[in-house]
C-alpha positions as CSV (number, residue, x, y, z in Angstrom):
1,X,0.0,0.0,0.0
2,X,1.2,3.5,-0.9
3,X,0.4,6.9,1.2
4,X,0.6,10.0,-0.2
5,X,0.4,13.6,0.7
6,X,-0.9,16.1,-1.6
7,X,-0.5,19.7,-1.7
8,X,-4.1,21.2,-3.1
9,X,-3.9,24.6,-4.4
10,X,-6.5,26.7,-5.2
11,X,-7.9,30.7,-4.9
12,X,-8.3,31.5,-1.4
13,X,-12.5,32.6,-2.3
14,X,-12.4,29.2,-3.6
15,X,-11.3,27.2,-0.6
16,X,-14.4,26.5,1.4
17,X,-15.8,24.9,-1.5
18,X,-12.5,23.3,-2.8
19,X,-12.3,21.6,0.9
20,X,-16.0,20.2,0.9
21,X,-15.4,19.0,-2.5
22,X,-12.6,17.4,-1.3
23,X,-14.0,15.9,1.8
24,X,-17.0,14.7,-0.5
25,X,-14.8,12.8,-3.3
26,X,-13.9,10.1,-1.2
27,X,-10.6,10.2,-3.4
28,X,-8.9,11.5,-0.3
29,X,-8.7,12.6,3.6
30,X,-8.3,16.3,4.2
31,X,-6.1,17.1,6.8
32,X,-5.1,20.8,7.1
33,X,-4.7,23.7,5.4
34,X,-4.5,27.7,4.6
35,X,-7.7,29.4,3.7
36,X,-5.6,33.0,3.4
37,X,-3.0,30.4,0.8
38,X,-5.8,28.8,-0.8
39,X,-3.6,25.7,0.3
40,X,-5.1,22.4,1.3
41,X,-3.3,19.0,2.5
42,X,-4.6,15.4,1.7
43,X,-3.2,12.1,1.7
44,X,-4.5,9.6,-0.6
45,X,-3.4,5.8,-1.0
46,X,-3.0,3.6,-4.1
47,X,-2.2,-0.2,-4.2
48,X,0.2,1.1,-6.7
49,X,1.6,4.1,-7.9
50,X,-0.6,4.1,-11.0
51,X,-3.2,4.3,-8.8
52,X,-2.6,7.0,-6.7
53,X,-1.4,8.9,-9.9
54,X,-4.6,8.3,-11.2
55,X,-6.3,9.7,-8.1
56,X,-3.8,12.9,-8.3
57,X,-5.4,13.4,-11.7
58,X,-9.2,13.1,-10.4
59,X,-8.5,15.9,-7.7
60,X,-7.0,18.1,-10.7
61,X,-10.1,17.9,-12.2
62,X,-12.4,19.1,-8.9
63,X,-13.5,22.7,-9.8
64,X,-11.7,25.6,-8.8
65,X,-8.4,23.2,-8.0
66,X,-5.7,25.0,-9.5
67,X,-3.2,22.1,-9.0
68,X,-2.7,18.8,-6.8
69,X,0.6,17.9,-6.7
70,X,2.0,14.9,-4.9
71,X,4.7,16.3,-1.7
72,X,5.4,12.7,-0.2
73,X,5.0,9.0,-1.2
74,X,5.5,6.2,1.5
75,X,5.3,2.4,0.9
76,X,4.0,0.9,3.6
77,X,6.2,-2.6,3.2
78,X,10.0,0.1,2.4
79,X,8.3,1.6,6.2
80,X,7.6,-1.7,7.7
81,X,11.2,-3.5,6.6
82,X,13.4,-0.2,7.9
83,X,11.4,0.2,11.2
84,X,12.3,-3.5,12.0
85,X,16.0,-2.7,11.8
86,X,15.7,0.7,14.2
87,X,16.6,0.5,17.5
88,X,14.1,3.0,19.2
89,X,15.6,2.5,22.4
90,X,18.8,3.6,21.5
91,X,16.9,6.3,18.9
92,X,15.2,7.5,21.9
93,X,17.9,8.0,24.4
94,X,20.1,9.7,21.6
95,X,17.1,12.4,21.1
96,X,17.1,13.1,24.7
97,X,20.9,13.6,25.0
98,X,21.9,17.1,25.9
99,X,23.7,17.7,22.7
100,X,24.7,21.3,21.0
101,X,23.1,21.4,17.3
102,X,26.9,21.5,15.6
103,X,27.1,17.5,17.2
104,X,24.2,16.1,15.7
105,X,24.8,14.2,12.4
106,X,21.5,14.3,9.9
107,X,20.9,12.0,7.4
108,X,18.1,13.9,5.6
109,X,16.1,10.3,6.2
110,X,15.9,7.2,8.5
111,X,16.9,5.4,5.1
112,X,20.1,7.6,4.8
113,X,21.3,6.6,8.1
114,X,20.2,2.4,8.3
């Protein structure tokens, strides 16, 4: 299974009914957003990634969306496997060190670091 978030961007007069739209296509589930932006966040998941493109393209077609463009992708089994090699003991403690911000090495991902 694949999760995506979505950034949905329309005119900020527009955004009341872009949201109910969105809430109403059950394409998606709305999180969050910025009426003043015109900036909504969904998530939408796809057994594959032709799916959830195909889903991207649906939203692009609600009316008044000016665009639906797809921020993050997870796959739930890539998320599963690397969480079963973390030590969140270890991951846990090492957050909680008292550590100045010029000591702490950042991998830009869990996957750049295991």
């Amino acid at each position: 299974m694949n999760i995506s978030s979505i950034i949905v961007k329309t005119l900020p007069k527009n955004y009341d009914a872009v949201w109910l739209n969105l809430k109403e296509s059950d394409i998606c589930e709305v999180h969050f957003g910025d009426k003043e932006k015109g900036i909504i966040i969904v998530t939408i998941e796809g057994e594959s990634v032709e799916e959830e493109i195909e889903k991207v393209r649906i939203l692009e077609e609600i009316p008044f969306v000016i665009s639906a463009d797809m921020h993050m992708s997870y796959c739930e089994e890539e998320l599963d496997k690397m969480m079963k090699n973390i030590d969140f003991e270890k991951t846990v403690k090492e957050l909680n060190e008292d550590k100045p911000i010029e000591k702490i090495t950042y991998f830009g991902s869990l996957k750049g670091k295991y």
